[in-house]
C-alpha positions in Angstrom: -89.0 183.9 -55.8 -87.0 186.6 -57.8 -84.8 183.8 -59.7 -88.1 182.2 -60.8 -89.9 185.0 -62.1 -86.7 186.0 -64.4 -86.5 182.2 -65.4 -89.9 182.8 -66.3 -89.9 186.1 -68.2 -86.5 184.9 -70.2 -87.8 181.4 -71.6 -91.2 183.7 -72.3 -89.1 186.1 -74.3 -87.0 182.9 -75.8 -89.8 181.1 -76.9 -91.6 184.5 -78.6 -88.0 184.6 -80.4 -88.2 181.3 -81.6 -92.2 181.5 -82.6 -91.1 184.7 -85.0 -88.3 183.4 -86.5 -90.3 180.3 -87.5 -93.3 182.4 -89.1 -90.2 184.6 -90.7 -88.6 181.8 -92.2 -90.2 178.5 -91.7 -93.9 179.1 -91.9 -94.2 178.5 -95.7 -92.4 175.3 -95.7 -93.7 172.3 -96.2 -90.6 170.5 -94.9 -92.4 169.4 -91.7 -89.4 167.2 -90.1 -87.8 170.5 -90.2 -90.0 172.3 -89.0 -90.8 169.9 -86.1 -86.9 169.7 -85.4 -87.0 173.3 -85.4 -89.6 173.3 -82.7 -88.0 170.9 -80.5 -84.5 172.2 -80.3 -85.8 175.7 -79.8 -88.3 174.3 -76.7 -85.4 172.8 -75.1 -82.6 175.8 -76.2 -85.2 178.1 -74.6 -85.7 176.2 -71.1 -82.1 175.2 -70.7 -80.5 178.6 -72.0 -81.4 180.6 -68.9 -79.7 178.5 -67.3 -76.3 179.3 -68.9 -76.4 183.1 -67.9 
């Protein structure tokens, strides 16, 4: 149960990582592929990422 609530609290802190650097650098673009790339690669970085530690 321990292991899932630190799986939990690191994609959390991943995906509030990923959220600010997209309204730091992204959210004025109107590149909108990139944006959705952006998005998707971060999603899936942040839930597979945890499991690398």
């Amino acid at each position: 149960m321990e292991n899932l609530l630190t799986y939990i609290i690191q994609v959390n802190l991943l995906l509030s990582i990923i959220y600010l650097g997209y309204v730091g650098l992204l959210k004025g673009l109107t590149f909108y592929s990139l944006n959705r790339g952006y998005f998707l690669i971060g999603g899936l970085f942040a839930f597979i990422y945890p499991f690398w530690i």
